[in-house]
C-alpha positions in Angstrom: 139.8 104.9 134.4 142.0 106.8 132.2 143.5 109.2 135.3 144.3 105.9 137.1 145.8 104.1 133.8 147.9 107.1 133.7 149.1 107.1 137.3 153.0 106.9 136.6 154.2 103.2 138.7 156.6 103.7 141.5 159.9 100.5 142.3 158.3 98.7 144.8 157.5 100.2 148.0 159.8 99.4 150.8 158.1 97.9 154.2 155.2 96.4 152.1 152.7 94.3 154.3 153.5 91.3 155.6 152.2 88.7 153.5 151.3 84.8 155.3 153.3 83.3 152.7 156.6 84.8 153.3 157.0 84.0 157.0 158.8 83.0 157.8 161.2 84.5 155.2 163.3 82.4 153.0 166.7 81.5 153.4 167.4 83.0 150.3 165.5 86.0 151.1 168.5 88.7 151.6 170.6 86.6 149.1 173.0 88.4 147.1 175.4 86.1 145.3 178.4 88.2 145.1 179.2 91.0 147.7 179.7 93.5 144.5 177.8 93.8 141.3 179.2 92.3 138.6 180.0 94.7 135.7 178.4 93.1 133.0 176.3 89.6 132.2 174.8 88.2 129.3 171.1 88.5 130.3 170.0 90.8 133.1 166.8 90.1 134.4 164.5 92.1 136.5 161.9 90.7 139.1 162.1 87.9 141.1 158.7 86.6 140.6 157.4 83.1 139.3 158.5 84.7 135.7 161.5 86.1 136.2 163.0 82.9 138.7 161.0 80.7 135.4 163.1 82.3 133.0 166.6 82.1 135.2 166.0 78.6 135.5 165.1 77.8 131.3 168.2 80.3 130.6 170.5 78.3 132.9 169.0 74.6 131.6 170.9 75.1 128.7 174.8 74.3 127.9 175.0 77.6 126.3 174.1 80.1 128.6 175.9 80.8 131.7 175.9 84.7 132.6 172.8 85.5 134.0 172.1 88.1 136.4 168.6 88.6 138.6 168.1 92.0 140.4 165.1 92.4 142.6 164.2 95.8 144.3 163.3 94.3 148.0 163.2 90.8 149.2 163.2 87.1 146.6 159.8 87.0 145.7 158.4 89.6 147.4 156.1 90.8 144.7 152.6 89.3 143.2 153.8 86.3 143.7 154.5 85.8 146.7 151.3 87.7 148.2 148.9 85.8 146.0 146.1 83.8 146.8 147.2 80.3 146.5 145.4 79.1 143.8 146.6 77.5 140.4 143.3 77.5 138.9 142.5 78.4 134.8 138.6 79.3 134.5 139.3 79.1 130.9 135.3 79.4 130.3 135.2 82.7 131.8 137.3 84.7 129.1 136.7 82.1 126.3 133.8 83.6 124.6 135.5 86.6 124.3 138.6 85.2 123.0 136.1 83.4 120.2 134.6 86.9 119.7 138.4 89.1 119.3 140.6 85.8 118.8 139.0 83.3 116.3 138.3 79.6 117.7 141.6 78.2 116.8 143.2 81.0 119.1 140.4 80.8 122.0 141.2 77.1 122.0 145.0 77.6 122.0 144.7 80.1 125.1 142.6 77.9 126.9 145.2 74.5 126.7 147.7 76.6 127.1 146.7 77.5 130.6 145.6 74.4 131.5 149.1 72.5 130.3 151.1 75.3 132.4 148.8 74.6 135.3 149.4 70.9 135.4 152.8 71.8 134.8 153.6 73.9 137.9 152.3 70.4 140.2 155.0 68.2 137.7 157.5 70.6 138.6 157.5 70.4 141.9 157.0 66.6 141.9 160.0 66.1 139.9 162.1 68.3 141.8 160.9 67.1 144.9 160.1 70.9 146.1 158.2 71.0 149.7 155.5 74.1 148.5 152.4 72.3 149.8 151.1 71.9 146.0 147.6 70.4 145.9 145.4 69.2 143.2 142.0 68.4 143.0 138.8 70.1 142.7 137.5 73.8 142.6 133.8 75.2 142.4 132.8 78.6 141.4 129.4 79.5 143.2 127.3 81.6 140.9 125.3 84.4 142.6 123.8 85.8 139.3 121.9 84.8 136.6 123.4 86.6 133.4 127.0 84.8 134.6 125.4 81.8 135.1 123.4 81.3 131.4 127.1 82.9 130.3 129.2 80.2 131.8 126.7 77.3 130.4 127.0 78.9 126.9 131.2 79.2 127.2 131.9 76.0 128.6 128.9 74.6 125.2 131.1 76.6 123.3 134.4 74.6 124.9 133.4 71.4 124.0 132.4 72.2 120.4 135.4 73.7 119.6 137.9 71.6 121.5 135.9 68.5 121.7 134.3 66.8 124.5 137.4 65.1 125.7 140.1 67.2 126.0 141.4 67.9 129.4 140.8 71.4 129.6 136.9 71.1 129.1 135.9 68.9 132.0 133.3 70.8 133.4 130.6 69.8 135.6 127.3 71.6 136.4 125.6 71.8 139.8 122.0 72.9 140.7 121.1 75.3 143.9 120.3 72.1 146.0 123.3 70.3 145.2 125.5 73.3 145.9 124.2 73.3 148.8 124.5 70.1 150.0 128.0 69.2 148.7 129.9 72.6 148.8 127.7 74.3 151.6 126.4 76.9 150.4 122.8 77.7 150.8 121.8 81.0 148.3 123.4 80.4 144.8 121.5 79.7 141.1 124.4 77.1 140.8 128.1 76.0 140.4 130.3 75.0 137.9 133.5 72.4 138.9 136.2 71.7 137.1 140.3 70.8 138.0 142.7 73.0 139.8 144.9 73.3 142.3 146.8 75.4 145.1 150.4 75.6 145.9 152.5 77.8 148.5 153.9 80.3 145.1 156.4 81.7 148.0 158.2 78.2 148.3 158.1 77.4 144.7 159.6 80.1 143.5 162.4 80.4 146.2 163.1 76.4 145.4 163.1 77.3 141.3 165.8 80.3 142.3 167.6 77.5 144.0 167.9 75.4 141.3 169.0 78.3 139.4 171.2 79.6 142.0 173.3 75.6 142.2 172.8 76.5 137.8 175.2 79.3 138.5 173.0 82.4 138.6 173.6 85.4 140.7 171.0 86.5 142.0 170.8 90.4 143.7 168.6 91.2 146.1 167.3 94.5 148.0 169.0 96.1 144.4 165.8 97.8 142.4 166.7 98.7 139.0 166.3 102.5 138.5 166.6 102.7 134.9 167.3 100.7 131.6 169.7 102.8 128.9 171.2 102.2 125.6 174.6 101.7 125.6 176.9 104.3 124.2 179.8 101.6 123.5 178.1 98.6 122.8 175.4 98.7 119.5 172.4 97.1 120.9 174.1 96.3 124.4 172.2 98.2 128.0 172.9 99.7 130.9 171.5 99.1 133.9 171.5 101.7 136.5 170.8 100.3 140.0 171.3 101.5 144.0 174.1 99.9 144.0 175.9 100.1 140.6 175.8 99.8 136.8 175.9 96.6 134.8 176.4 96.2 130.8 173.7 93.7 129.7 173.6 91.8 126.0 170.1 91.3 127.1 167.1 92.7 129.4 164.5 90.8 130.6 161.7 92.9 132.2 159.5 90.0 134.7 158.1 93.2 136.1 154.2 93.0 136.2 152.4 95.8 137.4 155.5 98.1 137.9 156.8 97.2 134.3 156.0 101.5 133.3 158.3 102.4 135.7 161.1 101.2 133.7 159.7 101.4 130.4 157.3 104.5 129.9 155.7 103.4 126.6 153.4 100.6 129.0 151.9 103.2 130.7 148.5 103.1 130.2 149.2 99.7 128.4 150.2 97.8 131.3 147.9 99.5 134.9 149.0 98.3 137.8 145.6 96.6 140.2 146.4 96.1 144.1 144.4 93.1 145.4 143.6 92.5 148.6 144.0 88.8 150.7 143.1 87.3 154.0 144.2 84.2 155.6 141.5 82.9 158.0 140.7 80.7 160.5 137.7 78.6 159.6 134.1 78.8 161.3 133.3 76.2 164.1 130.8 74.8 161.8 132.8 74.3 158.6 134.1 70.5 158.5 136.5 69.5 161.1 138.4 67.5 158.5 138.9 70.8 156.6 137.4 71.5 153.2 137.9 69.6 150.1 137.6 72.2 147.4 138.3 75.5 146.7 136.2 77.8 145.9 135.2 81.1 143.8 131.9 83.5 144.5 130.9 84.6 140.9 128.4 88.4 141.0 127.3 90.0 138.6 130.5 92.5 138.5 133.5 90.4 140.3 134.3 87.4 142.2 136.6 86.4 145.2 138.5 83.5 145.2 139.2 81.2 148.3 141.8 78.2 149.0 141.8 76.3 151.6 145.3 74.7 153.2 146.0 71.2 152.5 146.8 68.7 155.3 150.4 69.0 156.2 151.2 72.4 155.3 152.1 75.0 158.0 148.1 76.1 159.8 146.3 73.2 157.2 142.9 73.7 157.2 143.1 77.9 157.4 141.1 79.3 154.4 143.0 82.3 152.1 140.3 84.3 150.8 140.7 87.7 148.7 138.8 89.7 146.1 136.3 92.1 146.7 137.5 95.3 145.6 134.3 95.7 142.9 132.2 96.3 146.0 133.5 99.0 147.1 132.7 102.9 145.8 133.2 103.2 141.9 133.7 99.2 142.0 137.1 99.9 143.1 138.5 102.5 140.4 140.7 103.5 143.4 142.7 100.2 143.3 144.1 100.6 139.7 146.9 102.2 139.2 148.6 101.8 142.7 151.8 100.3 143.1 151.5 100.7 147.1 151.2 97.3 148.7 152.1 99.0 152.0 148.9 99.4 152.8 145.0 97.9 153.2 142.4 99.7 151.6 139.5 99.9 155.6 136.4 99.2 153.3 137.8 96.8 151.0 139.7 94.9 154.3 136.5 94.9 156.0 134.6 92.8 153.3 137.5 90.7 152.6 137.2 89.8 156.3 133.5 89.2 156.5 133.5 87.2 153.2 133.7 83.7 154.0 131.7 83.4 156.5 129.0 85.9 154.3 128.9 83.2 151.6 128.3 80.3 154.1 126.0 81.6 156.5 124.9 79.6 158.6 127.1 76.9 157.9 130.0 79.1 159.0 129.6 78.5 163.1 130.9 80.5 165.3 134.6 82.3 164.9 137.6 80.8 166.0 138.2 81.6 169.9 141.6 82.5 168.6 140.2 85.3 165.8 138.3 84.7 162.4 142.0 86.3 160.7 145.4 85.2 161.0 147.0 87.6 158.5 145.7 90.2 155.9 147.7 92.1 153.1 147.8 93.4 149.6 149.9 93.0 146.9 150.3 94.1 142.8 149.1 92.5 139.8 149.8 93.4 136.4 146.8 93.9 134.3 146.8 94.5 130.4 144.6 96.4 127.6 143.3 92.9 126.1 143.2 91.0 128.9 146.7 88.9 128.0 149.9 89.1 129.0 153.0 90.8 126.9 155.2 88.4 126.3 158.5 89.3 123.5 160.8 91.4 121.8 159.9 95.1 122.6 158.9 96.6 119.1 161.6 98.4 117.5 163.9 97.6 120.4 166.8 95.4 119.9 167.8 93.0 122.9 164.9 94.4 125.1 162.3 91.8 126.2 159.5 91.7 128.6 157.1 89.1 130.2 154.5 90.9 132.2 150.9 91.9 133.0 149.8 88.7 134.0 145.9 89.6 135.1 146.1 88.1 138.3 146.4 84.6 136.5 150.2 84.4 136.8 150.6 80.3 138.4 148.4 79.1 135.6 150.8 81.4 132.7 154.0 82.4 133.7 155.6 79.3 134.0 155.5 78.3 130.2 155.6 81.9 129.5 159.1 81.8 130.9 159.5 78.3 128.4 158.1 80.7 125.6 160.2 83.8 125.8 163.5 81.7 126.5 162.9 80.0 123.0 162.2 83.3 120.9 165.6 84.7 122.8 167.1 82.1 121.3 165.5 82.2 117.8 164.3 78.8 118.2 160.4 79.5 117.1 159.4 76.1 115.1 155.8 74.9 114.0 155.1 73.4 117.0 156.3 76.6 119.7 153.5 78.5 117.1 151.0 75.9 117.3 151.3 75.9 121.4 152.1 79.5 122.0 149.3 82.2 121.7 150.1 84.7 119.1 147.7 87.1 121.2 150.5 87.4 124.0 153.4 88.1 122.1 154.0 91.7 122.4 153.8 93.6 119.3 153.3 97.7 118.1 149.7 97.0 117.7 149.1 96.1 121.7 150.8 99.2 122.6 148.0 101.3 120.6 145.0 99.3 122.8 143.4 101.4 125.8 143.2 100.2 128.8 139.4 99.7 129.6 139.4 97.6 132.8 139.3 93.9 133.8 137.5 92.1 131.2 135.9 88.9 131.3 133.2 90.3 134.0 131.6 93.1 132.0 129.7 93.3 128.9 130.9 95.8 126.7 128.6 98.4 126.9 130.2 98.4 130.9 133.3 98.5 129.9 132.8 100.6 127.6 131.3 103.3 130.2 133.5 102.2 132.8 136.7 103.4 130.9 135.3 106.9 130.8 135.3 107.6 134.6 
């Protein structure tokens, strides 16, 4: 793991596959505000992501800001975001007795309604704003194939409702037995399942409708302009320069909504923040699955990984189609190949294969026959961020005036990024009261400590002795 940690990130690749979210692309998709860069702007933000469109949108929200400029190497939300999975889901339980363990229970419990708040969030948003995205909420089930996991997510979730209490939101959990995860979410050969709230939502069309807002806010927003590097200013104490493609720009003020590509900018992540490429299908369901369509979605919980499955709500563009992706820990060296890539350009053949066979692996016979038009509709890959602890960075960049990031999201960006964005705006601002530190997780901010942690792998699925020999290979 430490040779791929140390793979040095690339700008995002040009002609990156074509993800079944972006298409058909958005109007805003090519959008460049003004024909010419401007020369300067308050804040400069970089990525065009759930975060860095979040932030725009907080900045812009308030009387006092007005120059913000958003540069995005290829096309609006062409990153992570836009080539997820679909899902706005939290499985908090997974990660929480490790938080306990590294965090404390005050800070565990903190993480665990924050994601949850942000979650519910993301739906309100796009009620309120009346955004068409095809957000859903209801129910998710995570299928458990393996016992350790299973005995682990009845202790966490225990754990949950001790420390938050039995009633809070973020702790309704329900327990399932083989035979009734058979019966109600079809699936014939798992210890058990676990079901709890969630969601899903088309990231793509939220995002482009939160640039919107932003854009009708007055921001000016770059496209197909990647930032190429980040200086100090010669003239202006504490000011930057951006170098792009197409220009320089004097910035009070960088934001870095970079993810997985955040080292390419700013070297002292490397190793900090690795760079994981995931792969997703979109599918056409089985002949036997419910003609209605699914009701749930879905994760497949192993002993070292999981995939993760949506199906598309009624009404959105192909409803019914199912968007499955994971399975990179089954392939050679549980996927040590996959971290540290910034190519999204292309599909790993082993990794593609099992993503394709997946769903109708996990429900068998229940599966029927493939569609006569093809089992897959669309395949591709895309970059997620991932992060030495297992949280995001989120601040000031030690020792760095007027330099700020928001990255390394873990794959969990829907359920993070869009308070995140809340969170960072208000520390710009020097606006931290009691209640931003009572909501806010003090393990996210970034800090000179979490640059000195070694990447070891994704957590949450390992035990430590795993990760332990995992992160000498």
């Amino acid at each position: 793991m430490d040779e791929r940690a140390g793979i040095v990130a690339t700008l995002p690749r040009s002609s990156p596959t074509s993800s079944y979210w972006q298409e058909p692309p958005h109007r805003i998709a090519t959008h460049r505000t003004t024909v010419e860069l401007p020369e300067s702007a308050s804040f400069v933000i970089i990525g065009s992501g759930i975060t860095g469109a979040s932030i725009a949108y907080n900045l812009l929200d308030r009387p006092d800001v007005s120059s913000v400029l958003l540069l995005e190497a290829r096309t609006t939300c062409s990153g992570a975001t836009g080539r997820n999975g679909g899902h706005t889901k939290c499985a908090s339980y997974r990660a929480f007795l490790d938080n306990v363990r590294d965090q404390g229970e005050e800070e565990a419990a903190r993480i665990a309604r924050f994601e949850y708040s942000c979650m519910k969030a993301v739906h309100s948003f796009a009620r309120k704003h009346n955004i068409d995205c095809d957000s859903w909420e209801g129910d998710t089930v995570d299928i458990m194939y393996d016992q350790s996991q299973w005995i682990r997510a009845k202790n966490a979730i225990a754990e949950m409702k001790r420390i938050l209490g039995p009633d809070d939101p973020a702790v309704q959990y329900q327990f399932h037995d083989a035979s009734e995860t058979a019966k109600k979410y079809l699936i014939g050969d798992a210890i058990g399942a676990v079901s709890y709230e969630a969601g899903s939502i088309s990231a793509y069309k939220f995002v482009t409708a939160i640039l919107e807002l932003a854009l009708e806010k007055g921001l000016n927003l770059q496209t197909e302009t990647p930032a190429m590097s980040i200086d100090r200013s010669e003239e202006d104490r504490g000011g930057w320069i951006v170098q792009t493609i197409r220009g320089s720009i004097k910035a009070e003020k960088v934001i870095m909504a970079t993810n997985g590509y955040t080292s390419y900018l700013y070297p002292p992540v490397q190793g900090i923040i690795v760079p994981l490429r995931g792969t997703v299908t979109a599918q056409r369901p089985g002949s036997g699955l419910p003609s209605q369509g699914l009701r749930t979605t879905y994760s497949f919980i192993y002993g070292n990984g999981y995939e993760y499955m949506i199906f598309r709500p009624p009404g959105s563009m192909f409803a019914g189609d199912l968007v499955i992706g994971g399975c990179s820990t089954k392939s050679p060296e549980e996927g040590l190949h996959e971290w540290g890539t910034t190519d999204d350009t292309t599909i790993d053949p082993y990794i593609g294969h099992l993503v394709r066979e997946s769903a109708a692996e996990y429900f068998g016979s229940q599966w029927g026959d493939d569609h006569p038009d093809g089992k897959i509709r669309k395949e591709w890959t895309g970059i997620m961020g991932y992060s030495s602890q297992g949280f995001p960075l989120v601040g000031l960049v030690p020792h760095v005036d007027n330099l700020w990031i928001a990255a390394s999201f873990q794959g969990s960006g829907m359920v993070l990024c869009l308070h995140v964005a809340q969170a960072i705006v208000t520390m710009m601002m020097g606006e931290e009261q009691e209640d931003f530190v009572k909501w806010f997780p003090r393990s996210f901010r970034m800090s000179e400590d979490r640059l000195k942690h070694k990447f070891r792998g994704r957590l949450h699925e390992k035990s430590p002795m795993e990760l332990e020999t995992h992160s000498k290979l």
